[in-house]
C-alpha positions in Angstrom: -13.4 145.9 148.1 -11.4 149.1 149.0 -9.5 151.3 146.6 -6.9 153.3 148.7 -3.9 155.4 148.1 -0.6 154.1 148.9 1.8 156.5 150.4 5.5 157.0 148.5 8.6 155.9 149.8 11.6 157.0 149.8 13.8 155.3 147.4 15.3 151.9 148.0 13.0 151.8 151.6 10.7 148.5 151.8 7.3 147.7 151.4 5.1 147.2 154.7 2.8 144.4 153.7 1.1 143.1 157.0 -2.6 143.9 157.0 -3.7 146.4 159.3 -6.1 143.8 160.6 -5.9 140.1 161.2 -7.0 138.3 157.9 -8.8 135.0 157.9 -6.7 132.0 156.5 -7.9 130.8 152.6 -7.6 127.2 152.1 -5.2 126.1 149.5 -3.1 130.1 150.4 -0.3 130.7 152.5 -0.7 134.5 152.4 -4.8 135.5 152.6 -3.9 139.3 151.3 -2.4 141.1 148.8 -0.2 144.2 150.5 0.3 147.0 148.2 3.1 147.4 145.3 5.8 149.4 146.1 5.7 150.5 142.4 1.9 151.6 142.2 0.4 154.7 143.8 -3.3 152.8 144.4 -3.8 149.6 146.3 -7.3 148.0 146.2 -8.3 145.8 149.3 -10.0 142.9 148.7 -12.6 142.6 151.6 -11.4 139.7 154.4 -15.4 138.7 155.2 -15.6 137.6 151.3 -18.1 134.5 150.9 -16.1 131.5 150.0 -17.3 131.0 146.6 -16.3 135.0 145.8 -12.8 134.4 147.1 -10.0 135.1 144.3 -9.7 132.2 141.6 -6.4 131.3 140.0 -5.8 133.5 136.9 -3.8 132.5 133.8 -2.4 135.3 131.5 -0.5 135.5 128.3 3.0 136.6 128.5 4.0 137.7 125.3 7.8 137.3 125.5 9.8 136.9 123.0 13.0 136.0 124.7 13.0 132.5 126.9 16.5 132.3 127.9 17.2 134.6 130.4 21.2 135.3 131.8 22.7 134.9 135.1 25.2 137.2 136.2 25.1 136.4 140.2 28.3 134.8 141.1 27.4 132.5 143.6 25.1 130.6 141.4 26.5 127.5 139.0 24.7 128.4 136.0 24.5 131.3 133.2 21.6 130.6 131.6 18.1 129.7 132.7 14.2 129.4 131.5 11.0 130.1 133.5 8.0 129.0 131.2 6.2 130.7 134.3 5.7 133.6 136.3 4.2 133.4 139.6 3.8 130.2 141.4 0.6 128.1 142.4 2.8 126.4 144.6 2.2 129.4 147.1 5.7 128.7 149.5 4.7 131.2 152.1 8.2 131.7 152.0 9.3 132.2 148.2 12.3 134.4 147.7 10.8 135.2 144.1 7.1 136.8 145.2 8.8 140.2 145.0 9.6 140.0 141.2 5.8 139.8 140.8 5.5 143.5 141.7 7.3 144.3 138.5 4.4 143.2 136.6 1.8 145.6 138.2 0.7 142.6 140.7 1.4 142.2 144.5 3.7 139.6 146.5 1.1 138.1 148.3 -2.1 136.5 146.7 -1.7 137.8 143.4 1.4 135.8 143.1 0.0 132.4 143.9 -3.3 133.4 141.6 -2.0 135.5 138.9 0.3 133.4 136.8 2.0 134.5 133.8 2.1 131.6 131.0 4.6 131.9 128.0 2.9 129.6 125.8 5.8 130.1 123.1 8.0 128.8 125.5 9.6 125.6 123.5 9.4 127.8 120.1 11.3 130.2 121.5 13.7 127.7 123.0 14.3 126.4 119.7 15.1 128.9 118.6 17.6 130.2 121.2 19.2 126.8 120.9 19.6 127.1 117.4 21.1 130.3 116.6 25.0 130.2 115.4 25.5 132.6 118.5 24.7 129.8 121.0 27.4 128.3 123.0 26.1 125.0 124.5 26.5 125.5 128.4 24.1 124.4 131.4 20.5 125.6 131.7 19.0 125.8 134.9 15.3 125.2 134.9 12.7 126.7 137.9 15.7 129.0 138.4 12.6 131.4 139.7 9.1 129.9 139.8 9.0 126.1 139.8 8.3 125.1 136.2 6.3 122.0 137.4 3.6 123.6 139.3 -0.1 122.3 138.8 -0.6 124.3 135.5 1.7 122.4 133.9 0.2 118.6 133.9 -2.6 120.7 131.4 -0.1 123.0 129.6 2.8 120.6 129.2 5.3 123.7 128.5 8.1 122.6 130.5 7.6 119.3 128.8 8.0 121.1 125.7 11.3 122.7 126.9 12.5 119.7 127.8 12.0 117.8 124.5 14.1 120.7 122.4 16.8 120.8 125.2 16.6 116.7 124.3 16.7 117.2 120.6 19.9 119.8 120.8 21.1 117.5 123.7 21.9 120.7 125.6 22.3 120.2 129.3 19.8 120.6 131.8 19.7 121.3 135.6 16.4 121.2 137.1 15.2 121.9 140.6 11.2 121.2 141.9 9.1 120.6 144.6 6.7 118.3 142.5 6.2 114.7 142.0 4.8 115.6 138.6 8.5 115.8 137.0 8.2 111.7 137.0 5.6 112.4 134.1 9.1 113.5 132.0 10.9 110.3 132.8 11.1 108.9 129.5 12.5 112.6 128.1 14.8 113.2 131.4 16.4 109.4 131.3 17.1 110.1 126.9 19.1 113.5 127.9 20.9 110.9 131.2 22.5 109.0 128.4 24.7 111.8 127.6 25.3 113.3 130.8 23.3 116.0 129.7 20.8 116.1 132.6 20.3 116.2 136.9 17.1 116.7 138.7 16.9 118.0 142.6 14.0 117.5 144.7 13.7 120.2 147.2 11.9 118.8 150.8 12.0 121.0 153.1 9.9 119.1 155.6 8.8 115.3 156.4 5.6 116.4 158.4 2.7 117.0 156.4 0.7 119.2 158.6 4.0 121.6 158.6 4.0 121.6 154.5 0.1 121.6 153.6 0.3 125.4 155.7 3.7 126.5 154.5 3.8 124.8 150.7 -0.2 124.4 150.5 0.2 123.9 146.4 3.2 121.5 146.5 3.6 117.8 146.6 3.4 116.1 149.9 7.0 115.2 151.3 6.4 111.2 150.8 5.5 111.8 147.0 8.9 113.8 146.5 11.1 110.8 147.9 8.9 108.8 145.8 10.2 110.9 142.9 13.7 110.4 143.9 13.4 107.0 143.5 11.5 107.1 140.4 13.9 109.0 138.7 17.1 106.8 140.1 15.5 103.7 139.2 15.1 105.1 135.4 18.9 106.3 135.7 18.7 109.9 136.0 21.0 111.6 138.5 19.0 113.2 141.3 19.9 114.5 144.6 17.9 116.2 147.4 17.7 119.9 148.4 17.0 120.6 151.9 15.8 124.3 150.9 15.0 126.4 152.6 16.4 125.5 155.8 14.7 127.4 158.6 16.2 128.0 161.9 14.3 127.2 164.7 11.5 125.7 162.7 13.1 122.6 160.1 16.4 123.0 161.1 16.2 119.5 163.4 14.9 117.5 160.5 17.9 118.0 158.3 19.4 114.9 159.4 16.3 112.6 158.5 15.7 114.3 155.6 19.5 113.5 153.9 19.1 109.6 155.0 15.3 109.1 153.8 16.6 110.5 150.3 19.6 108.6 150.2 17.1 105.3 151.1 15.0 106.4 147.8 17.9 106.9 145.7 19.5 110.4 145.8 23.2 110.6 144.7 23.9 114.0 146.4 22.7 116.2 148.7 22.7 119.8 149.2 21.2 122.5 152.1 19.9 126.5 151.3 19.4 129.0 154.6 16.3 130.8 154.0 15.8 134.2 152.4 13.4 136.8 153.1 14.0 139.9 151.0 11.9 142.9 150.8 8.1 141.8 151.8 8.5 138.2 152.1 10.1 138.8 155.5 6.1 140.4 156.3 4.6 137.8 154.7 6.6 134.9 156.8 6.4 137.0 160.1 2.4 137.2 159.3 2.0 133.4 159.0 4.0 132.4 162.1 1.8 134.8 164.4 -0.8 132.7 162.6 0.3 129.2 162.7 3.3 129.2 165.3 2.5 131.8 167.6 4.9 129.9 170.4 7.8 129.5 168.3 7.4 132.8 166.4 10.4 134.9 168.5 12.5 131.8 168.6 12.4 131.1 164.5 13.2 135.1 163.8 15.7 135.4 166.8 17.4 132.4 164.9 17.3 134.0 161.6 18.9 137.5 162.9 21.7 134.9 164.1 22.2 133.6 161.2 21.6 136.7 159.0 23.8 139.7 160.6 21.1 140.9 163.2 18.9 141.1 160.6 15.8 138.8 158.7 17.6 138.8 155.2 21.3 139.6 153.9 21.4 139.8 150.2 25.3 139.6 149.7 26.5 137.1 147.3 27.9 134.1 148.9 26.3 135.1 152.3 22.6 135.1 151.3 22.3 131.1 150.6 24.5 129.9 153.5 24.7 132.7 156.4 27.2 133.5 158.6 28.2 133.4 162.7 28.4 130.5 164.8 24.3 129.3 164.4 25.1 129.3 160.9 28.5 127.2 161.2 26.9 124.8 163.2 24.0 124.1 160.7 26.6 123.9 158.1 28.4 121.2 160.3 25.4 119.2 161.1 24.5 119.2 157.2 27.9 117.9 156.3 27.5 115.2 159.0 24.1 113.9 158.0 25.5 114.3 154.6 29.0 111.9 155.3 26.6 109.4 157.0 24.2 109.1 154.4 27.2 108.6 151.8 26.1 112.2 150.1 28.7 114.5 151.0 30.5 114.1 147.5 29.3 117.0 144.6 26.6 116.3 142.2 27.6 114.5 139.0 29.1 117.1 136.1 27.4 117.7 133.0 28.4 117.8 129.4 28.1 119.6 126.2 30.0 116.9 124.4 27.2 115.3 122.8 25.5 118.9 121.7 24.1 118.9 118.0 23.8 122.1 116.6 21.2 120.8 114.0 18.7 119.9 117.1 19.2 116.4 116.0 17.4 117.0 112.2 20.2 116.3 110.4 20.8 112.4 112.6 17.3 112.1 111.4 17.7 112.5 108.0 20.2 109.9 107.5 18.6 107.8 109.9 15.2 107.6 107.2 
C-alpha cells in the first residue's frame, strides 16, 4: 500500500483514473483499483500483487440520514421523488453512471464503490414518516433511482422490503427498476400495492450471454433468472416491463431485438431502451475494462459511442444523455421500436394512481376492521 499526493485540478476538469500500470482482474470486480478522488488531496494505492485472502472485503457502514426521500428536479426523468436505502452498489456494473456520487462521501469510483456500501438502516422509519406528514402530496416514487435497492445485502437487511411494506400501508405508488431476481422475494407485498394500480417493476437485461454479464455485471443476477423474474411477477399480476439499459454500441446493441421478444415470451407488458452513459471517470473505468476484456472490439465500441454522443464518450444534456443523437443513434432508436412493435411492446407502461392513498398508512382501516 502507497500513500501519494494527488495533484489539483482546475475546477470543473475530470479525474484521470486508469492506473499507471496494468492491474490484475479480482474475481467478483469489474474495476481491480480505486483511482483517486477528485475531492481529496491524498490517494493511497492499494498494492496490485496483494495475496488473494488480503484483497479488499465488502464493507458495510451506517449512514446516519435522517431524510429518505430525496427530490428530482431533472426533466427528462418521470418521477419527483425517490428513495435509495443504499449507497454504493455490490452489483459492481463496470459501467454504472452513479460510481461518481461515491466520491462525495470521501470514497473512490472504482472499488470502493462496489465494497464500501452505505446502509440507512432507518430507511422504512423514515419513510413513514415522510409518508405521513400533512405536507405530503401522494405522487410516484421511484425506487433504485441510484444504486439498485435489491443488491445482495438486501436478502439479510430486508430494508427495501421495509420500504416497500410502508409504501403498501400508505398505498402510495411505486416504480421500481433492478437487475435482481431477488425482487420475486417481495411478490406477495408488490402484487397487494398491483391491486390499486399503485405499483410497476422493470427488469433491466442488458445482455443474454453470461460470459458477457459475469465480467461487466459480476454482482448481478444472470440474464435467464431476470426473465424468470418477469414471469414471476406477471404471473402474480404485477405490471413489469423490460429495460434494455444500458445499450452499448458496438458491444449489446445487436441483441436488442432478442432481448424485447424473450421478455415479452416471459411476460413483460412494455418495453423500454437507455444509451449508455459515461460521465466523469466512468468513461476510464469502461475504457480500462475493454483493453482488458475486448481488446479487438475496444476502438469499435468507443468510435460508436463518439457517434452517438457528439464526438465525445458522454453528453450530459437533459433529453440527449439517455437517448443520443445523429444517425447511429436514430437507427438504434428505430431498430428498438421495431423489435418493440413485433413483440407487441411498443405501447407505454401502465399509469399509476394515488386514488387509493390513505393518509392514515392504513391504521385507521384497521381499527374498524378489529
Amino acid at each position: 500500500m502507497r500513500t501519494l499526493p494527488v495533484k489539483r485540478r482546475a475546477a470543473g476538469s475530470a479525474a484521470k483514473s486508469l492506473p499507471s500500470r496494468p492491474r490484475p482482474a479480482i474475481k467478483g470486480r469489474a474495476v481491480p483499483y480505486d483511482p483517486p478522488n477528485r475531492f481529496e488531496r491524498v490517494h493511497v494505492e492499494m498494492d496490485p500483487g496483494r495475496p488473494e485472502d488480503e484483497r479488499p472485503r465488502t464493507e458495510f457502514l451506517a449512514d446516519a440520514t435522517r431524510k429518505i426521500v430525496a427530490r428530482n428536479r431533472s426533466p427528462d426523468i418521470h418521477f419527483g421523488a425517490s428513495v435509495n436505502p443504499y449507497r454504493g452498489c455490490e452489483h459492481g456494473c463496470v459501467y454504472c453512471y452513479a460510481r461518481p456520487t461515491h466520491e462525495y462521501l470521501g470514497f473512490s469510483s472504482g472499488l470502493d464503490f462496489e465494497r464500501k456500501i452505505l446502509v440507512k438502516r432507518r430507511a422504512p422509519q423514515l419513510l413513514r414518516e415522510a409518508l405521513s406528514a400533512p405536507s405530503w402530496r401522494p405522487q410516484v416514487i421511484g425506487i433504485s433511482g441510484v444504486t439498485d435497492a435489491y443488491q445482495p445485502v438486501e436478502r439479510r437487511l430486508r430494508l427495501t422490503r421495509g420500504c416497500l411494506a410502508v409504501l403498501r400501508d400508505f398505498r402510495n405508488p411505486v416504480t421500481i427498476v433492478t437487475k435482481n431476481h431477488l425482487v420475486t422475494r417481495d411478490v406477495d407485498i408488490l402484487a397487494e400495492l398491483a391491486e390499486h394500480d399503485c405499483v410497476r417493476v422493470t427488469i433491466s437485461v442488458t445482455t443474454l450471454r453470461n460470459e458477457l454479464q459475469r465480467v461487466m455485471e459480476p454482482r448481478t443476477s444472470v440474464p435467464g433468472r431476470r426473465l424468470a423474474a418477469i414471469r414471476q411477477l406477471s404471473s402474480a399480476g404485477v405490471p413489469v416491463g423490460v429495460f434494455v439499459a444500458p445499450l452499448i454500441p458496438g458491444l449489446t446493441d445487436d441483441e436488442m431485438p432478442a432481448i424485447v421478444a424473450a421478455a415479452a415470451r416471459a411476460g413483460a407488458r412494455y418495453a423500454s431502451f437507455l444509451l449508455l452513459r459515461l460521465p466523469r471517470g466512468v468513461a476510464d473505468h469502461f475504457t480500462d475494462w475493454l483493453d482488458a476484456h475486448f481488446p479487438g472490439r475496444k476502438e469499435k465500441v468507443l468510435g460508436r459511442i463518439r457517434d452517438v454522443r457528439g464526438g465525445k464518450l458522454n453528453e450530459s444534456g437533459f433529453h440527449r444523455r439517455f437517448r443520443g443523437r445523429g444517425q447511429y443513434a436514430d437507427q438504434l432508436a428505430g431498430l428498438f421500436r421495431a423489435a418493440a412493435r413485433k413483440a407487441r411492446l411498443e405501447g407505454e407502461p401502465p399509469p399509476l394512481s394515488t386514488a387509493a392513498f390513505r393518509r392514515d398508512g392504513g391504521v385507521q382501516s384497521d381499527l374498524f376492521a378489529d
